[in-house]
C-alpha positions, 0 to 999 in steps of 0.5 A: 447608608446616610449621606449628609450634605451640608452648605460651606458654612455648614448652616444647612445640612441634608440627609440622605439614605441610600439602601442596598439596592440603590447603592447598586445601582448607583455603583453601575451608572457610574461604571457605565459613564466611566465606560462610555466616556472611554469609548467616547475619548478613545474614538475622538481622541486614538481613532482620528489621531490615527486617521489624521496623523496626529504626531504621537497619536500616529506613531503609537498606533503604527507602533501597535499594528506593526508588531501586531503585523510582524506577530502574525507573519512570524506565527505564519512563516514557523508554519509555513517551515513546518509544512515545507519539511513535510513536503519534502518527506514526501516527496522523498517518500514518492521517490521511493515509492516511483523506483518502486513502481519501475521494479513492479512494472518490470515484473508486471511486464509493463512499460514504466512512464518516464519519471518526472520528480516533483519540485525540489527532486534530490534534496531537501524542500527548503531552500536557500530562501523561506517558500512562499503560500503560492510556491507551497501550493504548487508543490503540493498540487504537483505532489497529488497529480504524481501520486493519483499517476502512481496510483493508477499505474499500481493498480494497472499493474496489481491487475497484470500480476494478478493475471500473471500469478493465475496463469502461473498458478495454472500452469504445472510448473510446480515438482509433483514430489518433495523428497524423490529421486529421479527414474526414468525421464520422458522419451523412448526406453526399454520397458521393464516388463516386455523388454522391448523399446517402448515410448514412456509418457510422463517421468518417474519419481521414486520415493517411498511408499506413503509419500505425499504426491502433490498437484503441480498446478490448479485445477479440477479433478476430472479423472480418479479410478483404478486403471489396469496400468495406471493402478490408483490414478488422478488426473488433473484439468488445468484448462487451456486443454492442459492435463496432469496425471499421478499415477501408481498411488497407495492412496487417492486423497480427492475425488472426481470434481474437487477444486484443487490448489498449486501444491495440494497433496491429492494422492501417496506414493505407491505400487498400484498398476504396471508398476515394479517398485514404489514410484510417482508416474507424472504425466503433462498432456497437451490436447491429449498428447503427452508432453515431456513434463521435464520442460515444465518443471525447468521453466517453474525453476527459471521463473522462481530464479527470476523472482528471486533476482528481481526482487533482490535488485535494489532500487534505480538511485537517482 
C-alpha cells in the first residue's frame, strides 16, 4: 500500500509504502488506543459519576444495578418455589411413611413414639407468603432429623420381626396335612386294636395313601426309622425341647441330620405301623410330653387371622 502525503498547497509531496505486515500492525495499535481510551473514559467518566452521584451518570447506573438485582431475585424466588413444592411432597411422603411405621410397631409389638410432623404438617408448604432461605432451611433440617428417627425405629423394628418370624417359624403352628380329614383328636379314647381305653398322643389325618406330609415348623431331623407301632416314623427338633413327630409314612423323604424348612414335604401318607387304615399320626412333645397338637394349629389359624386383620387396616388419617 502507498500513502502519499502532500502540503495545503500541494508543493511538496511524500510517499510512503506500507507492507502487509506494517499494515497489521498498525491496524492493532489503533485497536489497542481505541480500547484504552474506553477503559480510560469509562473509569473517569461512569465509575466516579457513580460514586459522586453525578445526576445522569447516577441514575443510569442505579438504573443497571437495579434490574440487575431484581434479574437475580427473580431467578432466586422461581427456585426458591421450586424447592418448596418438593419440600412439601416429602413431607407429604414422611407422613405416610410414619402411619406406616405406627402399623409396623404394632405388629413388631413396639411402642410407637409420639408423632411430631414437620412444619406445615397437613397442607401444602407454600403459604400464603414466598418462604424465605432461612425458613426452607429449617424445614429441611426438620425434614432430616424426622427421618434419621424413622429410620432407626424401622430397623428396630425389622430386627423385632425378624426375631418374631424365626420363632414363628420354629413353632409347629403350620397343619402337617393339605388336603385330609380329621380322625381321632388328641385325649383318651377306645383303641382299635385291643378295644380298651387308652390315651392317644398326637391327632389323625386321614388322607390317601402318597399324600404329602408336610413339617409343620423348622428344625433338624433327629429321628427317622421303622418303629414296631410308629411304622416309617420322623421326628423333628425345633429347639426349646419342642419335638414333632410324623408317623405311619409310605414313604420317608429326609434322613437323620437334615435341615428342614416350615412347610417342607418330609414324608407320604401311608399304613406302616399300628395302623388300620392310610393316615398321618401327629405328635407335638414338649420336654418329652405329649401335647395336644390341636392347640398349636388353632394358635397358627388366630396369628394368620391377625396378620391379615392388621395388614388390611388402613392407615391413622391425620
Amino acid at each position: 500500500m502507498h500513502l502519499i502525503i502532500t502540503d495545503a498547497w500541494l508543493a511538496k509531496s511524500r510517499a510512503i509504502h506500507l507492507s502487509g505486515t506494517k499494515l497489521l500492525l498498525a491496524g492493532f495499535s489503533v485497536a489497542l488506543t481505541l480500547m484504552l481510551m474506553s477503559v480510560g473514559l469509562y473509569n473517569l467518566v461512569i465509575l466516579k459519576g457513580a460514586r459522586e452521584g453525578w445526576p445522569v451518570i447516577g441514575s443510569l447506573v442505579r438504573f443497571v444495578v437495579k434490574d440487575e438485582f431484581a434479574q437475580r431475585d427473580q431467578f432466586l424466588r422461581e427456585n426458591l418455589d421450586v424447592m418448596a413444592r418438593k419440600v412439601g411432597e416429602l413431607q407429604a411422603k414422611l407422613m405416610q411413611l410414619e402411619s406406616l411405621g405406627e402399623r409396623v410397631s404394632g405388629l413388631a409389638g413396639i411402642a410407637a413414639p409420639e408423632p411430631r410432623a414437620p412444619l406445615g404438617s397437613g397442607g401444602a408448604l407454600v403459604g400464603g407468603r414466598p418462604l424465605s432461605m432461612e425458613e426452607l432451611n429449617a424445614t429441611l433440617a426438620d425434614l432430616e432429623r424426622l427421618t434419621n428417627q424413622h429410620t432407626d425405629l424401622l430397623t428396630v423394628e425389622e430386627s423385632r420381626l425378624f426375631e418374631q418370624k424365626v420363632k414363628k417359624m420354629m413353632v409347629p403352628t403350620q397343619k402337617p396335612i393339605t388336603f385330609g380329614v380329621l380322625g381321632s383328636p388328641f385325649g383318651w379314647r377306645i383303641d382299635p386294636f385291643t378295644g380298651h381305653s387308652a390315651l392317644h398322643t398326637g391327632m389323625d389325618f386321614q388322607a390317601e395313601t402318597g399324600t404329602p406330609i408336610l413339617a409343620a415348623a423348622g428344625g433338624v431331623v433327629v429321628v427317622q426309622e421303622f418303629h414296631p407301632e410308629y411304622g416309617n416314623m420322623v421326628e423333628i427338633d425345633h429347639g426349646n425341647n419342642l419335638v414333632t413327630r410324623y408317623a405311619h409314612a409310605s414313604k420317608v423323604l429326609v434322613k437323620k441330620g437334615d435341615l428342614i424348612r416350615r412347610g417342607q414335604q418330609v414324608a407320604e401318607v401311608g399304613t406302616t405301623g399300628r395302623a388300620t387304615g392310610p393316615h398321618l399320626h401327629f405328635e407335638v412333645l414338649v420336654q418329652g410330653v405329649p401335647q395336644d397338637p390341636q392347640k398349636f394349629l388353632a394358635a397358627g389359624e388366630a396369628m394368620s387371622r391377625e396378620q391379615v386383620a392388621l395388614a388390611s387396616r388402613k392407615p391413622t388419617q391425620r
